[in-house]
N, C-alpha and C positions, 0 to 999 in steps of 0.2 A: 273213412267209409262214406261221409258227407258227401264230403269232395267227389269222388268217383263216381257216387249214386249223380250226384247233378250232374257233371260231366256227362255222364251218361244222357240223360234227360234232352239236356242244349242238343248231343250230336243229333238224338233221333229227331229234337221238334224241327231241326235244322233237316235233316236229311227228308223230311214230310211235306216240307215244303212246296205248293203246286206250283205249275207254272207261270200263273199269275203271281201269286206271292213273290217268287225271284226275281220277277220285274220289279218289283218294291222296292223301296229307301231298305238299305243294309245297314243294321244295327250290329254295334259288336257284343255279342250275346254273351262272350264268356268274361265283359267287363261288368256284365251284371250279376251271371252266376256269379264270379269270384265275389261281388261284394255282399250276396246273400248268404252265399257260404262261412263269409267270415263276420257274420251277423248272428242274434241268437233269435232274427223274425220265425215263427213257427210256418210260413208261409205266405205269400202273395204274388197276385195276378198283375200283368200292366198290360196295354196296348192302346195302339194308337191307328188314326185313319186320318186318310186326305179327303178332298171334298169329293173326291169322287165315290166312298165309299167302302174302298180298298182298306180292310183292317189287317194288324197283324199281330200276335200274343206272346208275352212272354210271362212265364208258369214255374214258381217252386214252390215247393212243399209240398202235401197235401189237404186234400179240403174238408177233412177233417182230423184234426192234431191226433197224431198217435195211428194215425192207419198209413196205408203202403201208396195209395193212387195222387194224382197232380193233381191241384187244384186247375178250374179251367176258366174259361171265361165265359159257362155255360151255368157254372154254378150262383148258389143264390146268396147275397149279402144284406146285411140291414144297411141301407146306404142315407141314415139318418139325414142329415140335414140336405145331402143333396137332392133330397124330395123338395128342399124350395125352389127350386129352378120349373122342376113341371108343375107342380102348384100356380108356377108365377105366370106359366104359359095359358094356365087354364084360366087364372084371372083376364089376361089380356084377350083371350078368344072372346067375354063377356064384354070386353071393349068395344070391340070390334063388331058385335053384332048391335051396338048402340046401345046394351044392356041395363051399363055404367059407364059413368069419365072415371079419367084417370083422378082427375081434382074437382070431382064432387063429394059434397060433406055428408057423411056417413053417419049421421045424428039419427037420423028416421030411418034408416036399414037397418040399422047396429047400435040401439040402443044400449045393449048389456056392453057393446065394448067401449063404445064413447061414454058411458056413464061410470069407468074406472077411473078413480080419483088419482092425483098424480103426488108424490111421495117427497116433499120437498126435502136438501140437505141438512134443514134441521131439527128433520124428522114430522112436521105436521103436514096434513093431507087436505088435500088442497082440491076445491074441482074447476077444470081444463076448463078454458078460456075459447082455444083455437081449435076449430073444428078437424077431427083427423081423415085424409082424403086414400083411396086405392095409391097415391102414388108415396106417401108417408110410406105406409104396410109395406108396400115393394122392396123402398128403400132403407127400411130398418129405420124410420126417423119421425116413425109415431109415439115414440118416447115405452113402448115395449121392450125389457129388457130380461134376461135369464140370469138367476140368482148366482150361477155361479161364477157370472161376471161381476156381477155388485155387490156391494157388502152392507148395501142399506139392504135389499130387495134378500140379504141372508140371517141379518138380524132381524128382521119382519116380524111381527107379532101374528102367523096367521090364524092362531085359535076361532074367531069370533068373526073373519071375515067372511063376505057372504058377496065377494063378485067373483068372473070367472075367470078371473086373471090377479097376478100381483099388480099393488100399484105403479103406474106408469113413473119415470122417472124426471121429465119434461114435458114441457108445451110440443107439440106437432111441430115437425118442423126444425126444430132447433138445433141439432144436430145429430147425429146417427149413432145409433146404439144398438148392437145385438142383441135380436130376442124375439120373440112369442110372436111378431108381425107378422110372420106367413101362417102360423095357424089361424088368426083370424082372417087371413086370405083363405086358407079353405074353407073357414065358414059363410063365408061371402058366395062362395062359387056355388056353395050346397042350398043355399037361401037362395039368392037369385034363378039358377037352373031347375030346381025340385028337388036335382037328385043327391045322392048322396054322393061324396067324394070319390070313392071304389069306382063307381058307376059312371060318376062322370069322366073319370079320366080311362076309362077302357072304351067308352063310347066316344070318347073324341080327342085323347092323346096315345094310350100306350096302346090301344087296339086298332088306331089303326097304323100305327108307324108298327105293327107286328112285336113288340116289348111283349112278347107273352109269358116272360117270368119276373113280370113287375107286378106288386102289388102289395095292398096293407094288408091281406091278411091272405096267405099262400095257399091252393089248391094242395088237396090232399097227395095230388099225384104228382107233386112239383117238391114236397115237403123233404123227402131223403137228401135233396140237391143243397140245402140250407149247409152254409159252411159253421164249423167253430167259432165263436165266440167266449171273448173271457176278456181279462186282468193282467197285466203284465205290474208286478210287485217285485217288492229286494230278494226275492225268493224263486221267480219265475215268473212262468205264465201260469193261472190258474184259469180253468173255463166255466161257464156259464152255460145256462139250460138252451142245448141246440136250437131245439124246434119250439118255438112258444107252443103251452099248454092251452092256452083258451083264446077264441078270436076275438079282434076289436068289432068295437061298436059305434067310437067315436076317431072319427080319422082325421092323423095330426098330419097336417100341410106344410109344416115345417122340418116333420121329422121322421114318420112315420112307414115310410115304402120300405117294401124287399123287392131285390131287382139282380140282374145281372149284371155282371160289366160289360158286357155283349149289349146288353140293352140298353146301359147307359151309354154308351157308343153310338148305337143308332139319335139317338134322341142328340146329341153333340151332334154328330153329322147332319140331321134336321135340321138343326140352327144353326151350323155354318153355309147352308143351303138356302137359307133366307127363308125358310120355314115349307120347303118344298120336299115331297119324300115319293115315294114310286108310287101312284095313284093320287095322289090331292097335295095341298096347300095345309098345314095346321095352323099356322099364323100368315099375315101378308108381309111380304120384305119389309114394308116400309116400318111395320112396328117389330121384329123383328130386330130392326138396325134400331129402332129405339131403343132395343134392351140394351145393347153394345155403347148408346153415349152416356156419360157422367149426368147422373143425377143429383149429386150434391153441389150446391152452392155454398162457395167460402170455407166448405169444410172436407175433412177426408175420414176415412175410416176411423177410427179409435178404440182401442182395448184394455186401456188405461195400462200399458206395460208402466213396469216400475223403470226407475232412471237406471236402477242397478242389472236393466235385462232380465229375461228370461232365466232361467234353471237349465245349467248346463246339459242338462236330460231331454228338455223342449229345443220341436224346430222352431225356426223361424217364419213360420206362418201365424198371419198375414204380414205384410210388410205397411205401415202407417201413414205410408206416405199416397196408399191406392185410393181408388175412390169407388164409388159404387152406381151400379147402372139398375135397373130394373128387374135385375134377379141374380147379379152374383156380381163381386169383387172386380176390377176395372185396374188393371195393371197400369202403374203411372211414371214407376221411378223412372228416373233417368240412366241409373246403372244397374239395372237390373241385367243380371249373367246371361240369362238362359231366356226368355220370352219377351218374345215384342211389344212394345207401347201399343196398348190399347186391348190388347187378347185378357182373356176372362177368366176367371177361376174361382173354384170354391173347396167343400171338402164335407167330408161325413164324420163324427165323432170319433166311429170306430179306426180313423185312419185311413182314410178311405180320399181319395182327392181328384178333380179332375184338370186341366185346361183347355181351354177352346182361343185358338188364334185365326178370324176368320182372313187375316189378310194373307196369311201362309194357305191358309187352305188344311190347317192341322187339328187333331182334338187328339187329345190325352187322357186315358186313365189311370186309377193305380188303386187300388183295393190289396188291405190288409184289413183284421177284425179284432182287433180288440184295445181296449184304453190303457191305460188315459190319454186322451186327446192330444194331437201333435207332439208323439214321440219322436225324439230326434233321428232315432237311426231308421224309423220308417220314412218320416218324413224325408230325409237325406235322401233315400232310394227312390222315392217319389222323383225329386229332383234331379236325381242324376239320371233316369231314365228319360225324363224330360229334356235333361240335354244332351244326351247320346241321337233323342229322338231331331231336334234343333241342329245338333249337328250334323248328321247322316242329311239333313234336307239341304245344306250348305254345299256337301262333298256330292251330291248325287249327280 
């Protein structure tokens, strides 16, 4: 009945097709059905666009577990972490208008976060030496990390602490480490501008690239569009409370947005545009292409995998060998399958992932919603849509 009900689905999204769309790169649609179908994902969306703008969708499930309709790419996702990428854009607009450098020392701006003591390996608390700069925070290598990367930062004593972060877990600088770095980029952008986060990026990112179902805290008339979310356990999928109950007040720049996949497409298409969109400029090429080169020196990503791998259950995201640019991961292998040396990528807790290749002229999404983070058969579908997507650009 699966089978059929999809089948179904592909012939009509196919058969809807405009006339521009059939001008498009041709994917083979029932190599993706087939492998949703023989999946137990409750549903997700992907598509992709060239630099011209030309996007195209592919849709299973529905967008809400246990009802009859498709999910679309109109619908609304938590798309957690990939909130650091416009966060990181809103920082750089402040660059750009001479606000801040990229490497000036953030001691007299950011008291409360350069006065977070740093959490040595054995165990005593130390205070920072090297001043931490806007280009640290970008890079993930203000020594900011999330606990449930470290296992110092999990055995933490936080009873009695009174700063507004965990301890750091190095000197600035030193090497890169996931974590908290883009929330204290939005609070940078909220201190320097006036306004608050919300505000400032509908005033000067997702209002005007038209992202009108982006944001930390949804419009009431926007709200029914919220897809499922939940837990994928030995037992299934269990879900979680659709529609948040109460709105924020404090908005996380790291994590925090609800958005479309549609809108995060636009925003991908803006930056492989060099920061140009149908009325204005958001960024200038030139920093722009800055986001795209390697920011780290001497060192690459690290996630401290075990020697023994990953858990058969987990993708393989990120890859160790990448490096990191000014707001997302920096493709570096040499034999990497599927995307070009130097295209960009990142991803959302709830499975959620995108790439951006601007020498192809390509951007990719792929939304699914729910944890734990880099499930391998979502992830897998990420990737092979990704290169259906690489390939069809090959064969066109």
């Amino acid at each position: 009945m699966k089978q059929l009900f999809f089948v179904l689905i592909i012939i009509s999204v196919i058969g809807c097709k405009t006339e521009e769309q059939e001008s498009k790169v041709s994917l083979d649609a029932l190599t993706l059905e087939t492998y949703f179908q023989n999946s137990n994902l409750p549903s997700a969306i992907m598509g992709y666009s060239n630099n011209e703008g030309k996007m195209d969708w592919f849709a299973f499930g529905p967008s809400v577990w246990g009802d009859k309709d498709t999910v679309s790419e109109n619908n609304i996702f938590r798309i957690f972490s990939m909130t650091k990428a416009i966060a990181s854009v809103a920082a750089l607009q402040l660059v750009e208008k001479g606000l801040i450098g990229l490497d000036d020392p953030l001691d007299n701006l950011m008291p409360e976060m350069t006065a977070v003591p740093i959490l040595t390996e054995t165990g005593e608390l130390i205070e920072a030496k090297k001043s931490i700069t806007l280009r640290h925070l970008l890079t993930h290598t203000a020594g900011f990390g999330y606990d449930i990367f470290d296992y110092r930062l999990q055995s933490f004593d936080k009873s009695e602490w009174k700063y507004e972060d965990l301890p750091r877990l190095f000197e600035a600088g030193d090497r890169w480490q996931y974590g908290t770095n883009t929330d204290w980029v939005g609070k940078i952008v909220e201190k320097i501008s006036g306004e608050d986060l919300e505000s400032y990026l509908r005033n000067h990112i997702t209002g005007p690239l038209q992202m009108n179902s982006t944001w930390f805290n949804v419009p009431d008339h926007l709200k029914e569009k919220i897809v499922s979310i939940g837990v994928r356990d030995s037992t299934g999928f269990k879900e979680y409370p659709r529609i948040p109950a109460n709105p924020v007040s404090e908005y996380s720049g790291g994590g925090g947005l609800f958005g479309s996949p549609k809108d995060y497409l636009i925003f991908l298409n803006c930056m492989m545009n060099e920061g140009k969109y149908e009325g204005g400029q958001i960024l200038k090429p030139e920093t722009v292409a800055m986001m795209f080169e390697n920011q780290l020196e001497g060192f690459s990503i690290n996630w401290g995998i075990p020697e023994s791998g990953l858990p058969e259950t987990m993708g393989s995201f990120p890859d160790e060998s990448d490096t990191h640019g000014l707001a997302w991961a920096i493709e570096n292998s040499e034999d990497e399958m599927v995307r070009n040396k130097g295209a960009v990528y990142w991803a959302g807790v709830a499975n959620s992932y995108y790439t951006l290749d601007k020498e192809k002229g390509l951007a990719v999404v792929y939304f699914t919603q729910f944890l734990p983070f880099n499930d391998k058969i979502s992830y897998d579908f990420y990737r092979l849509f990704e290169k259906e997507v690489y390939t069809s650009l090959k064969t066109k």
